[in-house]
N, C-alpha and C positions, 0 to 999 in steps of 0.2 A: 679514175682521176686520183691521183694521187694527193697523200698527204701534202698541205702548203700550196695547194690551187689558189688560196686566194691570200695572194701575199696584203699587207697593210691592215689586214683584220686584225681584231683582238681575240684568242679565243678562249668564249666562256664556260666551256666544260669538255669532257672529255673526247678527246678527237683521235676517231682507229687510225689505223695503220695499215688496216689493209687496202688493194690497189684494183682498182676495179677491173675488169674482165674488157669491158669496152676502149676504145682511143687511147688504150693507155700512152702511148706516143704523142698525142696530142699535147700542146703545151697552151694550158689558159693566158688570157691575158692577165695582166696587173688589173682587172675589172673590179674588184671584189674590196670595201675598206666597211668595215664597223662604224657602228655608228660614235661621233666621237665624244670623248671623255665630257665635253661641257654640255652635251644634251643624254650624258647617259643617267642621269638621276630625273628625269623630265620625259613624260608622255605628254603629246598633246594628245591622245585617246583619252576619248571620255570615259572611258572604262577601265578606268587606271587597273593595272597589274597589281600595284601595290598597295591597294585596297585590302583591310580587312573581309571582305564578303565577298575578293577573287576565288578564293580554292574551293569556295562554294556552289560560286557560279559556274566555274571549268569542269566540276565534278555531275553537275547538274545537265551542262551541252554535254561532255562525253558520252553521259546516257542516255540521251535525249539522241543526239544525230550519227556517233561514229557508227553505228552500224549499217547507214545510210551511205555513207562517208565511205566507208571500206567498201562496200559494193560497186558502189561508181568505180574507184581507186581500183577493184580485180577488172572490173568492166575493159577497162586501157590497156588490160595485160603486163602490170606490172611483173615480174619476174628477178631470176638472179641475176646479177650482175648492172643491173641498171644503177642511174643517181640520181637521186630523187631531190627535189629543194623540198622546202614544208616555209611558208609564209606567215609568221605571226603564229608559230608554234605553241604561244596559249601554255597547256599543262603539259604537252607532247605524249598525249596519247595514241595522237595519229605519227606522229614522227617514231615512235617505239614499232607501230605496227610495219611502216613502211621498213625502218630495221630490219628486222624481223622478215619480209619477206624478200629482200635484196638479197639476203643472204652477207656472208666475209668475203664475197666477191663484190658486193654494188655496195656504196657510198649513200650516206640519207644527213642533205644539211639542215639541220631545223635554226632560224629565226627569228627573232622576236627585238622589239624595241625593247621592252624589259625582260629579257631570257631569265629571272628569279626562278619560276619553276621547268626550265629545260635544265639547269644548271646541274642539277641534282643525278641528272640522269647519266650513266654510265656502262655507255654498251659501245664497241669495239670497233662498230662502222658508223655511227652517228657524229657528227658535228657539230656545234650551240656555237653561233657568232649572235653577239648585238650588233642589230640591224636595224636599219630606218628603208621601206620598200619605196617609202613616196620619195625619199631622197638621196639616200647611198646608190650607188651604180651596183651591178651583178655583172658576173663574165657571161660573154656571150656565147649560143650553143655550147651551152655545158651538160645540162639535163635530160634524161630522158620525159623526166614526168616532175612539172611542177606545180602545186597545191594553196591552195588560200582559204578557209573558210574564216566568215565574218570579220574580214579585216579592209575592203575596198571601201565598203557602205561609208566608213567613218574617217575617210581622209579626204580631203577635198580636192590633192594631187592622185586621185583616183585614176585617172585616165593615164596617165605619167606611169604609175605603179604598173598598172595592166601591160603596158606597152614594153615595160620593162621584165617585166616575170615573162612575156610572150619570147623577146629577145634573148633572156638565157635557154629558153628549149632549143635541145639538138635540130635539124632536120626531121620531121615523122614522131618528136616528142609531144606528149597528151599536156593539156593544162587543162586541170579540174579548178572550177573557181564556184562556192558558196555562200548567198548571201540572201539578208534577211528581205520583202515585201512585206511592211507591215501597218501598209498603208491602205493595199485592196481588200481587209475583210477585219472591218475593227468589229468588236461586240454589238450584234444588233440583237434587242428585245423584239423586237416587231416579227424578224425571220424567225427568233429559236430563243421561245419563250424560256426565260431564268438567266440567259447572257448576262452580265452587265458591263456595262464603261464607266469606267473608275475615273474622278476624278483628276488621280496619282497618275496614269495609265495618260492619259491625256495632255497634262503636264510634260510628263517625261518625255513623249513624242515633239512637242513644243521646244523643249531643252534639247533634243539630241538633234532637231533640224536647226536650233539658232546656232549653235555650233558645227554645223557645216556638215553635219549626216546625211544621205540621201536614201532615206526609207524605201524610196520603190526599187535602190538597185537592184536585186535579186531579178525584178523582172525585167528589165535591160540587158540582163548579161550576155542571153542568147543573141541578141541582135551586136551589141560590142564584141564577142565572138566574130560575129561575121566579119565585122568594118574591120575588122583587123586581119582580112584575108586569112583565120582557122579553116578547115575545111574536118570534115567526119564529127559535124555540130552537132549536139543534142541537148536535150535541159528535160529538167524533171522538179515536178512541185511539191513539195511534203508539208501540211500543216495537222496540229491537233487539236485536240479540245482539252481542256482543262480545267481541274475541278480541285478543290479542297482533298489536301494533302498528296497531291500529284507532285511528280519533277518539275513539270510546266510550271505550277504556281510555287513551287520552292526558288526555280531561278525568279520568278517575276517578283518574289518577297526580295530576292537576295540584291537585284537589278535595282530595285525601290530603295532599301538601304545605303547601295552604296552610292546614290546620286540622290540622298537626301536632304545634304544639307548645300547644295549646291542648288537644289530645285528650290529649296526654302531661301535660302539666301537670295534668289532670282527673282523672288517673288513670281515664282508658277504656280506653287501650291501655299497654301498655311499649315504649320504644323497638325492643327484639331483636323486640316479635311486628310491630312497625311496618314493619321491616327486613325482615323476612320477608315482609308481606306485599306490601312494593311490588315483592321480587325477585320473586316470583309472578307480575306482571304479565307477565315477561317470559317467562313458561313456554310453549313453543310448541303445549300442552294445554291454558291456562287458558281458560275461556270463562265468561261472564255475562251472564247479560240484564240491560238498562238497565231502569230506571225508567221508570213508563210515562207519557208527556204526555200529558193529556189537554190539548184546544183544545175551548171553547165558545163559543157566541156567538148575542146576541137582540140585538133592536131595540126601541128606545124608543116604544112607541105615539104614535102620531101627536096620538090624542087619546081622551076614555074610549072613546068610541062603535066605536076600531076594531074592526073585526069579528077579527082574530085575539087581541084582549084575553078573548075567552072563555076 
């Protein structure tokens, strides 16, 4: 795919020049526009990007799932010369990796509603467009392999979004998609004595569903895979436990801060029980299990006739 596949974009960081290996012949459609000027200082994510306790939290999941992440990502056969999308590209750590294994023959477009930390990045085949997935268009069969972690759960044009990352894979293209269940296995003291359910913890689940979150996606995803005729489907659960001065509780301090005064202001929590619950963190007894990731992921049938389309 060549440089300027996606005409009407804006582009926010550095974009190769080299010409992929695959279709080069191929001419994209005009599919492809950034997200525009009057919602680019605006996330309706509740996890705002430009939150002081972002590059906390992004530094906290890289270490926490991308080696989960990458292994699915090799599982699909990614290789040289393929083009990769990366959805909601975050701190682009996985969008660096997918670089990095395309090779100066395959293409890797990372996006994000606020691309602040893709910006930065500067390598030869990657791409940085601001993007909206629930509501900018993508070009159609573009992609080998395209990618989403935690970014469906929190758009309420979820199904829209899916439908649409499905529509840019090539023919026989993989779409890995990541998202949190953090509804089937809250803090029980009764099963695993020393658990606890934090007030804050309980709150925030309140706050991220009244704003249009839906916590069990991770475990739908296998089944929306299907309805969308994927075929070569799989899914995998990953959850931990977590304990005073873990990554797990450094994001769930970092998550707590940055939707603090929004929970306060909402009247979910009060400040004292707020206070309370993040000294808790530090209790050298508290313990909780994370939320659980589910990772799925099918391939775009080649054509009707493929024999796993049954």
């Amino acid at each position: 795919m060549a440089q300027g596949a996606f005409p009407g974009g804006t582009r926010e960081g550095h974009t190769g020049r080299a010409t992929a290996s695959r279709d080069t012949s191929r001419r994209e459609p005009a599919g492809y526009t950034a997200t525009s000027d009057r919602r680019s200082g605006y996330s309706g994510y509740l996890l705002d990007n430009g939150a002081q306790e972002a590059p906390a939290r992004f530094a906290v999941i890289s270490a926490l799932f991308d080696s989960g992440t990458i292994r699915h990502l090799e599982a699909c056969g990614v290789e040289r010369g393929w083009h990769c999308l990366e959805v909601g590209g975050g701190s682009g750590s996985i969008a660096r990796w997918l670089a990095d294994r395309v090779g100066p023959t395959g293409r890797v477009l990372a996006t994000d509603i606020d691309p602040r930390f893709l910006q930065p990045l500067n390598i030869q085949n990657l791409e940085v467009r601001r993007h909206d997935i629930a509501t900018d268009p993508l070009p159609e069969a573009a992609f080998d392999l395209v990618h989403a972690r935690l970014v469906l759960m929190h758009l309420p044009e979820r199904e829209t979004a899916l439908a649409r990352m499905i529509s840019a894979l090539k023919p026989g293209g993989w779409l890995v998609v990541e998202e949190y269940d953090s509804s089937s296995m809250p803090p029980d003291p009764a099963v695993s004595p020393g658990e606890v359910l934090l007030q804050t913890q309980v709150a925030m689940m309140r706050f991220l569903e009244d704003g249009g979150v839906d916590r069990r996606y991770g475990r739908r995803l296998f089944g929306r895979l299907r309805a969308h005729g994927l075929v070569s489907i799989g899914g995998e659960a990953r959850a931990f436990m977590w304990q005073r001065g873990s990554p797990g509780v450094a994001l769930v301090r970092a998550t707590y801060e940055l939707l603090r005064g929004a929970m306060i202001d909402g009247n979910y929590i009060t400040p004292q029980q707020f206070e309370e619950d993040v000294a808790r963190l530090e209790d050298p007894d508290f313990l909780m299990p994370s939320s659980i990731l589910w990772s799925a992921w099918g391939r775009r049938p080649w054509q009707r006739s493929d024999p796993e389309a049954a």
